[in-house]
KELUMTI-705473 format. One record per residue (C-alpha): residue number from 1; residue in three letters; x, y, z. Coordinates in pm, 1 decimal, padded with zeros to 6 digits, always signed. Example, Ala and Ser with C-alpha at 12.3 -4.5 7.8 and 13.67 -1.06 7.14 Angstrom:
BEGIN
(migu 1, 'ALA', (+01230.0, -00450.0, +00780.0))
(migu 2, 'SER', (+01367.0, -00106.0, +00714.0))
% end
This chain:
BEGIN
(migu 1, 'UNK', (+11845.4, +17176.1, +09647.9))
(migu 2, 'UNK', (+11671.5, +17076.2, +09347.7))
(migu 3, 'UNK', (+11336.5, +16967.8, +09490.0))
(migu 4, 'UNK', (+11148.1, +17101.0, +09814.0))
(migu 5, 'UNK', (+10970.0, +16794.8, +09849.4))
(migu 6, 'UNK', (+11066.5, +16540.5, +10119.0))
(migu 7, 'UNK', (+11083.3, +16176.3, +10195.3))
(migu 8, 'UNK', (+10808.9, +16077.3, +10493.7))
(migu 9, 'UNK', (+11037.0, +15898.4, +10767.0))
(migu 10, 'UNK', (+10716.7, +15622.9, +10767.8))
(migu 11, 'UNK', (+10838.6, +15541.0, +10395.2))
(migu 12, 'UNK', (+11210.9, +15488.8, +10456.6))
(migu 13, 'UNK', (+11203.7, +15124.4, +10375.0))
(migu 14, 'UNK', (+11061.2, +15205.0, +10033.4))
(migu 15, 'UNK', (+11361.4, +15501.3, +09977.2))
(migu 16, 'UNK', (+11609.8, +15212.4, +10081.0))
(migu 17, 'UNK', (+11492.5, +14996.0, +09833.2))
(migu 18, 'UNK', (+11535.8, +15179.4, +09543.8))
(migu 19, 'UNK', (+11854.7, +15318.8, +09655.7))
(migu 20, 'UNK', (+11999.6, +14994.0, +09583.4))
(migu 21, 'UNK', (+11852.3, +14931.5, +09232.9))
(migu 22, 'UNK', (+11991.3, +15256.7, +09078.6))
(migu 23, 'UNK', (+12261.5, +15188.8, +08822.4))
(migu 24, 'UNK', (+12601.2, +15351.7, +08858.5))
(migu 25, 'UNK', (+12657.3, +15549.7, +08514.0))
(migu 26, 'UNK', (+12768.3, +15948.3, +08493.9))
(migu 27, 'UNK', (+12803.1, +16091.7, +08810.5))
(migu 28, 'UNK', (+12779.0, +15796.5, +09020.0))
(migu 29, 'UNK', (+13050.4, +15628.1, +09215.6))
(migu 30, 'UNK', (+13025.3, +15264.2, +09320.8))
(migu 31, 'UNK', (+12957.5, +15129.7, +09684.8))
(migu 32, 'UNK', (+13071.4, +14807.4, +09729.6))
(migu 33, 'UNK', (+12892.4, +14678.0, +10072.8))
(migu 34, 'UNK', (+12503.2, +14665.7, +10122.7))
(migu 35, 'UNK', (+12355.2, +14628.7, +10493.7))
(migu 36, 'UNK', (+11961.6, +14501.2, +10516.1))
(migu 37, 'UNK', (+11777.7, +14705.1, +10647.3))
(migu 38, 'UNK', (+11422.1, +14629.1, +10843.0))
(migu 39, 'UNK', (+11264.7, +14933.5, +10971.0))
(migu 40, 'UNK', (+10930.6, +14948.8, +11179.5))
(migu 41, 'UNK', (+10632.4, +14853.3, +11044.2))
(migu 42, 'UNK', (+10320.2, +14860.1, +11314.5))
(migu 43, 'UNK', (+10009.9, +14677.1, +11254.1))
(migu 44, 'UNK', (+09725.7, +14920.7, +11319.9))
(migu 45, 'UNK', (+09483.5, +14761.9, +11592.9))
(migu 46, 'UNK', (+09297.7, +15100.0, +11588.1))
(migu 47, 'UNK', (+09132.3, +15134.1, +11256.4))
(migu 48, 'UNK', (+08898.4, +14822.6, +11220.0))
(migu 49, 'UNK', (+08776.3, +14902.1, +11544.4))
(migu 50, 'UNK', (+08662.9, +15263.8, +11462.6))
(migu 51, 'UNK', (+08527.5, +15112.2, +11124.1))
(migu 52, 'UNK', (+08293.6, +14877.3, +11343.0))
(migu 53, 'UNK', (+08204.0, +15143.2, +11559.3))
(migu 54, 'UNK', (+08150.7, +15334.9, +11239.1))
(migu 55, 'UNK', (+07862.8, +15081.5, +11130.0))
(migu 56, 'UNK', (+07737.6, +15070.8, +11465.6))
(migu 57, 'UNK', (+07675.1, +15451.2, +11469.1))
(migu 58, 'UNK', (+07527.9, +15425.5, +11125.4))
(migu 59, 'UNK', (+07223.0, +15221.6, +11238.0))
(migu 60, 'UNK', (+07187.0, +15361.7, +11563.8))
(migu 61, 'UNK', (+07130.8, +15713.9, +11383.4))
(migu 62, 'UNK', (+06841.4, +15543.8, +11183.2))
(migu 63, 'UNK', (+06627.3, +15444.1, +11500.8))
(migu 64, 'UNK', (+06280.9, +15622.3, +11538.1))
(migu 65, 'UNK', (+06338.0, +15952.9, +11724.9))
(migu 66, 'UNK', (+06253.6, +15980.4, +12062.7))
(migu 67, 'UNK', (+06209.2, +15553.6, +12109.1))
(migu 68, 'UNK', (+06455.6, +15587.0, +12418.7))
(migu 69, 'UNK', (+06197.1, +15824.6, +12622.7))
(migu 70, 'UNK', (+05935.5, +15540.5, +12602.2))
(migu 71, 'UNK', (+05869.1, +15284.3, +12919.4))
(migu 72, 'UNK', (+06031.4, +14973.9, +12911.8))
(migu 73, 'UNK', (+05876.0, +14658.2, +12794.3))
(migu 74, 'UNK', (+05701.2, +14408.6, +12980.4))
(migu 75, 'UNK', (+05587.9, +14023.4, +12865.9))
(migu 76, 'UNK', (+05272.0, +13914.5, +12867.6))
(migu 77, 'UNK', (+05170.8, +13530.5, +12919.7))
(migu 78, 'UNK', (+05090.3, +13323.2, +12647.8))
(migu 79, 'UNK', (+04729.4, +13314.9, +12769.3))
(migu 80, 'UNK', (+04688.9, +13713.5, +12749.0))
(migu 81, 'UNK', (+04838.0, +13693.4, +12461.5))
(migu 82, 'UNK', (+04628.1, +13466.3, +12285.7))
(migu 83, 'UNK', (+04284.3, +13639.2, +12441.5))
(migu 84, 'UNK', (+04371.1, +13950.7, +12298.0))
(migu 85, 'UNK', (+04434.4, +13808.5, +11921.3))
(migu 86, 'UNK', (+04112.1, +13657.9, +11966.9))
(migu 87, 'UNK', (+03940.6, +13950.6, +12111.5))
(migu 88, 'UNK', (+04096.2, +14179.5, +11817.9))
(migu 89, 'UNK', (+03947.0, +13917.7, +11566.7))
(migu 90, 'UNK', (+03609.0, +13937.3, +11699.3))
(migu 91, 'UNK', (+03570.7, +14309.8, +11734.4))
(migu 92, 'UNK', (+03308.7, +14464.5, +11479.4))
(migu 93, 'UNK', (+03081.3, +14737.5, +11445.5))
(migu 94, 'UNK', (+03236.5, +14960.2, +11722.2))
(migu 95, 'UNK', (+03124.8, +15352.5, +11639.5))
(migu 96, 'UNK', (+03121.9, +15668.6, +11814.0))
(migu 97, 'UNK', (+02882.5, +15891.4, +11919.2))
(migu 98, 'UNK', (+02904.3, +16061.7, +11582.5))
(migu 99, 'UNK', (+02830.1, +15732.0, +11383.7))
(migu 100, 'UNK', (+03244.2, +15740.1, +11300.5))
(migu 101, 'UNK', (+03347.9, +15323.7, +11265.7))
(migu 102, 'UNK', (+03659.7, +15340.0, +11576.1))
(migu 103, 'UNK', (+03683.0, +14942.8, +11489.5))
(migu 104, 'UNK', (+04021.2, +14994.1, +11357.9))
(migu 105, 'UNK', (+04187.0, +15213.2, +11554.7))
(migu 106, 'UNK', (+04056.3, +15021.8, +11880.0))
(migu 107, 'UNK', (+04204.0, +14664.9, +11696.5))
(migu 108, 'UNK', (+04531.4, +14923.9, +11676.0))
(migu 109, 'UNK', (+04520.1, +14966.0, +12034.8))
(migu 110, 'UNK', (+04505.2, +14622.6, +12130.9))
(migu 111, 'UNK', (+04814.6, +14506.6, +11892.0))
(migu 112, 'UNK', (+05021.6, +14781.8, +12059.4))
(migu 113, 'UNK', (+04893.8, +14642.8, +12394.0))
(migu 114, 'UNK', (+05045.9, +14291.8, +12285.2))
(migu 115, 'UNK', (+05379.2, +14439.0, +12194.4))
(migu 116, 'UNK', (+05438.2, +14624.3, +12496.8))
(migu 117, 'UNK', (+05277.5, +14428.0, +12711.3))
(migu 118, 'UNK', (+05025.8, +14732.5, +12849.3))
(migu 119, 'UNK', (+04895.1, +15093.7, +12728.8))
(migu 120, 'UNK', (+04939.1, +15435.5, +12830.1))
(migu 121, 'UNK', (+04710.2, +15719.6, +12865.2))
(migu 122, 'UNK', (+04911.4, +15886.4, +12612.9))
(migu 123, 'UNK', (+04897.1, +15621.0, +12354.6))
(migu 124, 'UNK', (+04497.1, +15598.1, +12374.4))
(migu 125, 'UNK', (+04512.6, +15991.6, +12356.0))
(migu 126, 'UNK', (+04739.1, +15993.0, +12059.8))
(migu 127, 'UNK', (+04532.9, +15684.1, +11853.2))
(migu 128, 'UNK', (+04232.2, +15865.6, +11932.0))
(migu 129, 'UNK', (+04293.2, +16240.1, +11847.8))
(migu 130, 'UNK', (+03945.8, +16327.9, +11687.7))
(migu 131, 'UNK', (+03767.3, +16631.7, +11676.2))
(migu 132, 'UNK', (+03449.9, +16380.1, +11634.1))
(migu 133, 'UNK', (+03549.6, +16192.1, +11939.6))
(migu 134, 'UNK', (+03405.4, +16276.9, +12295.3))
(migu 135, 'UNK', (+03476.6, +16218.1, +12645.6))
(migu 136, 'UNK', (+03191.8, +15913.6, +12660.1))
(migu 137, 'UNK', (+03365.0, +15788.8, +12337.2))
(migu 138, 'UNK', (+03684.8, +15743.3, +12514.5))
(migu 139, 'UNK', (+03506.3, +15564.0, +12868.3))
(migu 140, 'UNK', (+03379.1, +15310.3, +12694.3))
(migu 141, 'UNK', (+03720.6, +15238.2, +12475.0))
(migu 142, 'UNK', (+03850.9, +15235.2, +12813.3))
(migu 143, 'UNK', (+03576.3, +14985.0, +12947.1))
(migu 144, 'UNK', (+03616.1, +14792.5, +12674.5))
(migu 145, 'UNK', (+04033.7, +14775.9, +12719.8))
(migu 146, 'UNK', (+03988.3, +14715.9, +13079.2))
(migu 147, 'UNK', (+03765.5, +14431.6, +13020.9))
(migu 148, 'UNK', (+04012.1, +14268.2, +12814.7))
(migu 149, 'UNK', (+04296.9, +14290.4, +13126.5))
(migu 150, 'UNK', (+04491.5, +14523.0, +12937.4))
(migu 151, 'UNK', (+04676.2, +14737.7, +13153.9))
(migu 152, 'UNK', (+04654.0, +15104.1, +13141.1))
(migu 153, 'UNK', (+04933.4, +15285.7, +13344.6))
(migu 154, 'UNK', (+05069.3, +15641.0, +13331.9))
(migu 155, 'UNK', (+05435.8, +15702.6, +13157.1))
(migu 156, 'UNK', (+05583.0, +15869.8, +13417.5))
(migu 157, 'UNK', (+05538.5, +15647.0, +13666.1))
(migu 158, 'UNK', (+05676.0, +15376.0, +13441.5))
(migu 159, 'UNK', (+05983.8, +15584.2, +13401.4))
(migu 160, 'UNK', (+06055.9, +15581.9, +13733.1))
(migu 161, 'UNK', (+06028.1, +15243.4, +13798.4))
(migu 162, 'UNK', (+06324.3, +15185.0, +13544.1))
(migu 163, 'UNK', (+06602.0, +15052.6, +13687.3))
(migu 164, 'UNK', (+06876.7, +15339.2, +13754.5))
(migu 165, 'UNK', (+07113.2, +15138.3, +13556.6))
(migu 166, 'UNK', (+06924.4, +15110.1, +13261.5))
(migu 167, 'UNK', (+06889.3, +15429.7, +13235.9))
(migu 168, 'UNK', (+07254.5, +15539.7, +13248.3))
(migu 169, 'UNK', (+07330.3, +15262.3, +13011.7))
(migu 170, 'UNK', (+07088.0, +15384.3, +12786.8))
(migu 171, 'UNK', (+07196.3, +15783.0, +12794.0))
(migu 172, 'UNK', (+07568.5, +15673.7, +12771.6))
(migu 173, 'UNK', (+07495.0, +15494.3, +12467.2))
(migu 174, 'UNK', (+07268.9, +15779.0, +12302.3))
(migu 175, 'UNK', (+07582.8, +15998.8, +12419.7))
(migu 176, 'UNK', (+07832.0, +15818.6, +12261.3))
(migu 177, 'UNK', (+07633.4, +15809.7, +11901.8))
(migu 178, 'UNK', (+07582.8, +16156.4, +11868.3))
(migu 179, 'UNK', (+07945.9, +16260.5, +11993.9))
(migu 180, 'UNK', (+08195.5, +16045.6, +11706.7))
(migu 181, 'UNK', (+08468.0, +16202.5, +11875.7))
(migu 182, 'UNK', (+08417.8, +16066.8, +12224.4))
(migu 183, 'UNK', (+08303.5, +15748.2, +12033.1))
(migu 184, 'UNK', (+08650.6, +15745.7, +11868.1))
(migu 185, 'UNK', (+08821.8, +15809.1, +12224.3))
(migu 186, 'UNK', (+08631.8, +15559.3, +12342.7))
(migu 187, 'UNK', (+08770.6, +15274.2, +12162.7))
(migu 188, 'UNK', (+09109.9, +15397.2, +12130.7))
(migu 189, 'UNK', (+09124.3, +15363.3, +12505.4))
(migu 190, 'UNK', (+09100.4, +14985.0, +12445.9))
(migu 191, 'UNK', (+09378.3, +14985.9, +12223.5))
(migu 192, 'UNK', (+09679.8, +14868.8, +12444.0))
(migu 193, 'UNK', (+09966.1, +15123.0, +12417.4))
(migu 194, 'UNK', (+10301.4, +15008.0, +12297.0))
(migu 195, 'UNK', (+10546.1, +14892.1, +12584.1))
(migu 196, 'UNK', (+10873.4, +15039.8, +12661.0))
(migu 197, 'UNK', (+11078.1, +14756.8, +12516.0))
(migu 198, 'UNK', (+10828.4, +14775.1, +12233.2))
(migu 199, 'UNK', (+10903.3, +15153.6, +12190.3))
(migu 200, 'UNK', (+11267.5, +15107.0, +12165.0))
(migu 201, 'UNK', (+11262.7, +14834.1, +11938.7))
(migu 202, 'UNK', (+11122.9, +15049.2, +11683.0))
(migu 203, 'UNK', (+11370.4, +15352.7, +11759.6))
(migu 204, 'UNK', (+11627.1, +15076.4, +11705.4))
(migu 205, 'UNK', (+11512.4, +14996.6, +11365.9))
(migu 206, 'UNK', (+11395.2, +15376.2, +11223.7))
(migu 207, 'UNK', (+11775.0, +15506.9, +11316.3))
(migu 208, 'UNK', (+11917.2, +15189.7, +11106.0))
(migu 209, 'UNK', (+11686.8, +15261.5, +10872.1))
(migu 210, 'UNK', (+11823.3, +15622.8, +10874.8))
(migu 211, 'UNK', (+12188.9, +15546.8, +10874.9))
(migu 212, 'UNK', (+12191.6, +15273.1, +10585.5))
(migu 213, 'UNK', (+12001.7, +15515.1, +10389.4))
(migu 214, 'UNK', (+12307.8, +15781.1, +10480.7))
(migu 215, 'UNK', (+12559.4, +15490.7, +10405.1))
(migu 216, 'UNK', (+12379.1, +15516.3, +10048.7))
(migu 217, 'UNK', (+12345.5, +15827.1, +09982.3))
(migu 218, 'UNK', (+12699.6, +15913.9, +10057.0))
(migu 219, 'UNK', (+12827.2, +15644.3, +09782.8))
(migu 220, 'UNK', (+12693.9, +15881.4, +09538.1))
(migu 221, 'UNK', (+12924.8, +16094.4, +09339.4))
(migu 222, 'UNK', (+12657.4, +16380.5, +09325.0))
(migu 223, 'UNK', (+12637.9, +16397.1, +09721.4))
(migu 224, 'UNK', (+12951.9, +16613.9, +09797.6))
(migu 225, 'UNK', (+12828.3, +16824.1, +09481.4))
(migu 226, 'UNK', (+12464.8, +16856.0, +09679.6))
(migu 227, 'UNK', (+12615.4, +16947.4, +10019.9))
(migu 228, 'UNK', (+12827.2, +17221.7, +09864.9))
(migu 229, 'UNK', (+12511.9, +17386.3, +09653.5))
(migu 230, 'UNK', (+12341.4, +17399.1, +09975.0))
(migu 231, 'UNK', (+12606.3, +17575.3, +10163.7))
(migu 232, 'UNK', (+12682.1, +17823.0, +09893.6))
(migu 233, 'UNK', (+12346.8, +17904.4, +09987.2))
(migu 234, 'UNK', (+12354.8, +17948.8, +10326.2))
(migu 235, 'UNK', (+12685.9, +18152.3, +10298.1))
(migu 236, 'UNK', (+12549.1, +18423.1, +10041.5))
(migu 237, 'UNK', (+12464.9, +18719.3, +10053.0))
(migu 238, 'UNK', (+12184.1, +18745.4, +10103.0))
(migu 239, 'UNK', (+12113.7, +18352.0, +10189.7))
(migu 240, 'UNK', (+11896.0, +18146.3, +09938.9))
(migu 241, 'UNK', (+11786.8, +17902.0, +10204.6))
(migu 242, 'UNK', (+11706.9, +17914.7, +10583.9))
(migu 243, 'UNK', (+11952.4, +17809.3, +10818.9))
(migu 244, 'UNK', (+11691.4, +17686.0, +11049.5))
(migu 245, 'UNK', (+11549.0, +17522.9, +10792.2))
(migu 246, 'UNK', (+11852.7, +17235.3, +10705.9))
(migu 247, 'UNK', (+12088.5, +17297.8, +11015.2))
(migu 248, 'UNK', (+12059.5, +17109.7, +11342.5))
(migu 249, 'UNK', (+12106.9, +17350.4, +11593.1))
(migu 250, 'UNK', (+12154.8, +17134.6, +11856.7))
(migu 251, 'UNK', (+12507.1, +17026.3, +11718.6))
(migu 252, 'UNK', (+12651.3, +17368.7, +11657.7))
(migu 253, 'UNK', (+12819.3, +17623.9, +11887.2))
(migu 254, 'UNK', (+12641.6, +17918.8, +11672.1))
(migu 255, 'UNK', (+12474.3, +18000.3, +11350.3))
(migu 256, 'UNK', (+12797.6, +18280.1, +11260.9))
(migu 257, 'UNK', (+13045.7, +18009.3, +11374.6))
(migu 258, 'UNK', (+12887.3, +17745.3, +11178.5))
(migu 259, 'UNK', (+12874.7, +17961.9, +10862.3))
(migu 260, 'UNK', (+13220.7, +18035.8, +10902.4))
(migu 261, 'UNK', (+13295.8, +17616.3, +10914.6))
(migu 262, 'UNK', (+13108.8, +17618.4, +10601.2))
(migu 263, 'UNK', (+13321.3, +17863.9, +10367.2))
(migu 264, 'UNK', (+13602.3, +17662.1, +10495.6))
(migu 265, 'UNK', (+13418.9, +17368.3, +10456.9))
(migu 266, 'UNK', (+13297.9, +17424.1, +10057.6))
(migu 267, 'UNK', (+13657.1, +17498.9, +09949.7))
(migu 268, 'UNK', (+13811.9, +17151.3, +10083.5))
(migu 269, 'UNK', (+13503.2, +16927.8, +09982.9))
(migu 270, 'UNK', (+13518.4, +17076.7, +09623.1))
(migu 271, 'UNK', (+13860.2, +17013.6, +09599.4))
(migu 272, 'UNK', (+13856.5, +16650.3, +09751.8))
(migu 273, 'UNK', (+13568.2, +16592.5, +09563.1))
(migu 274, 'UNK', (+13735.4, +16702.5, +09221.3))
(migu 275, 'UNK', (+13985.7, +16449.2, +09298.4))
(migu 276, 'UNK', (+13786.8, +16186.8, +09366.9))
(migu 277, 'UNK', (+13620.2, +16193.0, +09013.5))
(migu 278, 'UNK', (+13963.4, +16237.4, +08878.0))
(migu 279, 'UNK', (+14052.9, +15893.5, +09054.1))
(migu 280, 'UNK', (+13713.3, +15742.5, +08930.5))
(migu 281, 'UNK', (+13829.6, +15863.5, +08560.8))
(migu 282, 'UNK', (+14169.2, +15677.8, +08627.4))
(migu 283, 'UNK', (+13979.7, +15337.3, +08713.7))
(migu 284, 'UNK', (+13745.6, +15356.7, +08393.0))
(migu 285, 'UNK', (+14040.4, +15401.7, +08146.9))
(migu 286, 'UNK', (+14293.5, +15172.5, +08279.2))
(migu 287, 'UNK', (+14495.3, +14969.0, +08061.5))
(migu 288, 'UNK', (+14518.1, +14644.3, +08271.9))
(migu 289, 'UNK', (+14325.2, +14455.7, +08580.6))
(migu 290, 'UNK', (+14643.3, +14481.9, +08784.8))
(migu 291, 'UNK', (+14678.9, +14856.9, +08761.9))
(migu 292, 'UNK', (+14242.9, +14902.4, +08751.8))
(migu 293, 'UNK', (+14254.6, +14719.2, +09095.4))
(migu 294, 'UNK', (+14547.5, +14965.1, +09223.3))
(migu 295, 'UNK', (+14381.9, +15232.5, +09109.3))
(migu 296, 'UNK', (+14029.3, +15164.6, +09289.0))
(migu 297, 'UNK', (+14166.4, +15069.8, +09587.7))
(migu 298, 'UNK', (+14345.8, +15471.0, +09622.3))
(migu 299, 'UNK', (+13986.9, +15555.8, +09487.9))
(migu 300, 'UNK', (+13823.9, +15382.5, +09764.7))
(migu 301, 'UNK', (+14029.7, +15598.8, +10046.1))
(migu 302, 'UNK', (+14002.8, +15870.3, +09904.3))
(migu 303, 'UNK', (+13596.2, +15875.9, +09841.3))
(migu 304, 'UNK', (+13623.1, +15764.1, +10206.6))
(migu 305, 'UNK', (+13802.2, +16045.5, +10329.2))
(migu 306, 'UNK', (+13543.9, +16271.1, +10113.1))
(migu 307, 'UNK', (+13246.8, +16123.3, +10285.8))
(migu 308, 'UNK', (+13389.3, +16124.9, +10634.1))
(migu 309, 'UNK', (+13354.0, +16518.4, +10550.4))
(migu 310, 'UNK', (+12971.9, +16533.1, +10490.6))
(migu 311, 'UNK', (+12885.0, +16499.6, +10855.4))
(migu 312, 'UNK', (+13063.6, +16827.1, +10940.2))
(migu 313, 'UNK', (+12746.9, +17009.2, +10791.9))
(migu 314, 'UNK', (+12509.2, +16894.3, +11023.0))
(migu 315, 'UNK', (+12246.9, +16877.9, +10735.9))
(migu 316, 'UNK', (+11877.6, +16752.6, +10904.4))
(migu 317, 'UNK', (+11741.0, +16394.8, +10783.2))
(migu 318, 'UNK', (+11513.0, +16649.1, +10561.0))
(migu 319, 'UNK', (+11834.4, +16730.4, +10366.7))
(migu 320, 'UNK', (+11917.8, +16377.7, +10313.5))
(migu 321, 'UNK', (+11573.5, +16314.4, +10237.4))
(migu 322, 'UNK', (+11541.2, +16547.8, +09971.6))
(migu 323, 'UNK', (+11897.3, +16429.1, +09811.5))
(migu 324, 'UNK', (+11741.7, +16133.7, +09747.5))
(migu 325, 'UNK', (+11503.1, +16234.2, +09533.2))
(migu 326, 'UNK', (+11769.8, +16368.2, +09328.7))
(migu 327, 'UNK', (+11916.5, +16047.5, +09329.6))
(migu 328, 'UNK', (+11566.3, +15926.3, +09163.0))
(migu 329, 'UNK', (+11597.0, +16158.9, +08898.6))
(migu 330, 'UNK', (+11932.1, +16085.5, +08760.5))
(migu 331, 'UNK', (+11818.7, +15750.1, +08785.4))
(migu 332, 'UNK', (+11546.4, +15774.8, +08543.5))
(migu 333, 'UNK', (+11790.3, +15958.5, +08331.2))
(migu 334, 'UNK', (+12050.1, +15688.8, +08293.7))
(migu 335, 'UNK', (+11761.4, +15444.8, +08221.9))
(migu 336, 'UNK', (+11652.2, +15670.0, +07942.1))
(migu 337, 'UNK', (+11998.3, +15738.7, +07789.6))
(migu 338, 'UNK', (+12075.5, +15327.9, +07850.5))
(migu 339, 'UNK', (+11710.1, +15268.7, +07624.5))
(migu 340, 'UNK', (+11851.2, +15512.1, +07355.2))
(migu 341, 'UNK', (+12190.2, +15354.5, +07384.9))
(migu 342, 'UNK', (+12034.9, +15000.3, +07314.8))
(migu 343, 'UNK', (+11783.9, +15128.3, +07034.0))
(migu 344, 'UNK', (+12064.6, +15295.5, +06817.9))
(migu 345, 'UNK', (+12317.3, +15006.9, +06855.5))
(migu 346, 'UNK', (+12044.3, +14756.4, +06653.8))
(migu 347, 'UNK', (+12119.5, +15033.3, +06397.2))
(migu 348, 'UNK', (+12498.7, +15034.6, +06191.4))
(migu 349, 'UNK', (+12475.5, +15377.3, +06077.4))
(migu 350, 'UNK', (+12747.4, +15666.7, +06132.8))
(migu 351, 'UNK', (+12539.8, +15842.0, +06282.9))
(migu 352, 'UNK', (+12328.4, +15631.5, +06542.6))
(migu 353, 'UNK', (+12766.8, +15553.9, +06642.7))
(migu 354, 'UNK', (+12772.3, +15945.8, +06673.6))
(migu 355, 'UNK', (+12478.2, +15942.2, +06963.6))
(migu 356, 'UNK', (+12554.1, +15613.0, +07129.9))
(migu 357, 'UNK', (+12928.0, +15777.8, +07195.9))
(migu 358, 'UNK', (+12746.3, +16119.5, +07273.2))
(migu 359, 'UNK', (+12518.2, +15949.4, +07535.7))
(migu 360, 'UNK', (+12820.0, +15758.3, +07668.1))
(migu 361, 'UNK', (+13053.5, +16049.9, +07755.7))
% end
């Protein structure tokens, strides 16, 4: 072959298509009938949802560290509320033992108190963490917190007054942000899965995508050329190409019996195939309609006949595939010698005549 590189069976449509804009010039043979085609084309369902999970992730991984470990919150009325703004107002002048101003750190205390609706032992502990600070310091902070009604509980116990539920909610969620892949499992489990009507229906359309692409690629006159090249291949010695590689196994009796079909099979093809461009010559240079239209019509069975031979290969779609980049190349090269062909003919030289006849023949 004269590329390795193949055609993705997802872009079929797209091979199709340009199939059936190449021009017919050297080396091509005409193909009178043209099938649509409308191979699958899914909507993907899958990937907007993983994007929005995506976000979702994003912020979650910004949240403070450790925020899920702390007790949940409870409301406090609008009375409480509005005593301890006042109360946090009017606090001044409140020092420790040591003469160190606590005024601000005891107004902290009482904000966090109105957020959470209470205070633990740990977050006086924390607020308070001073070498300066002793144990009478921190009685009459708590004196002083007590008097305003603000609760003071222990965290554990608050944990396990959480409701079971919440908790599970709040691990699976954790869970599912730090593990994308079960994330990504998780939401393509609410993807619904195609049906079986739905799954045939697109089997339907990628094997008619498959076979009017074969229809097309057989029309060429370069196609019994490519299926020889590739045999000669297989049959040397030693091969150029695996036989595993571009032979369905399934359809043959044995790879020594199916080399043998191909010897036979390269001497009639090239022979049939020499006569069909000998045919194709005939049509081109005909002297009148009447006889061109006699002539096309034997041309027509007997390119038939030649293509009727290409199945007895039993090439893979790969094969195919890769003829038809061929077929793109010879295309761009009869729309480069038809540019040079219609740049020289604005000239009336002898010798722009000379390469317009050269890139004719």
């Amino acid at each position: 072959m004269k590329s390795n590189k193949l055609v993705s069976t997802s872009n079929r449509k797209t091979v199709v298509r340009k199939l059936k804009t190449i021009s017919f010039g050297k080396g091509l043979r005409p193909n009178n009938s043209q099938v649509p085609v409308a191979p699958a084309k899914l909507k993907d369902g899958v990937g907007s949802t993983v994007v929005a999970s995506a976000k979702s992730t994003k912020l979650g991984a910004s949240a403070k560290p450790g925020a899920s470990d702390k007790p949940p919150v409870k409301s406090l009325s609008v009375n409480q509320d509005t005593n301890l703004a006042k109360a946090s107002e009017n606090l001044t002048g409140i020092k420790s033992q040591s003469g160190v101003d606590i005024t601000e750190k005891v107004k902290e205390l009482i904000a966090l108190a109105r957020e959470q609706g209470y205070l633990t032992y740990e977050d006086i502990d924390d607020l308070l963490a001073d070498p300066g600070m002793t144990s009478e310091d921190v009685d009459e902070i708590h004196t002083r917190l007590a008097n305003l009604d603000i609760e003071i509980v222990d965290q554990a116990e608050m944990e396990r007054a959480r409701p079971e539920g919440e908790e599970e909610e709040e691990k699976g969620r954790l869970d599912s942000m730090d593990d994308p892949v079960r994330m990504y499992m998780r939401q393509m489990g609410k993807t619904p899965l195609l049906t079986r009507e739905q799954e045939v229906e697109i089997c339907k359309r990628i094997e008619e995508a498959e076979n009017e692409m074969r229809r097309l690629i057989y029309g060429f006159g370069f196609t019994a050329k490519e299926h020889i090249a590739l045999a000669e291949k297989l049959i040397s010695e030693p091969p150029k190409e695996r036989f595993d590689r571009v032979i369905v196994d399934k359809k043959i009796e044995g790879r020594e019996d199916h080399l043998k079909v191909l010897r036979a099979l390269v001497k009639s093809v090239r022979a049939l195939d020499q006569e069909v461009d000998q045919k194709y010559a005939d049509v081109l240079h005909a002297a009148n309609k009447t006889k061109k239209d006699k002539l096309f019509s034997d041309f027509q069975k007997l390119d038939k006949k030649l293509q009727a031979t290409f199945s007895k290969f039993f090439y893979k779609q790969k094969v195919l595939e890769e003829i038809v980049l061929v077929s793109e190349n010879i295309h761009d090269k009869i729309q480069n010698s038809l540019k040079v062909i219609h740049d020289f003919e604005k000239q009336k030289s002898q010798h722009a005549h000379s390469l317009i006849n050269s890139e004719k023949s």
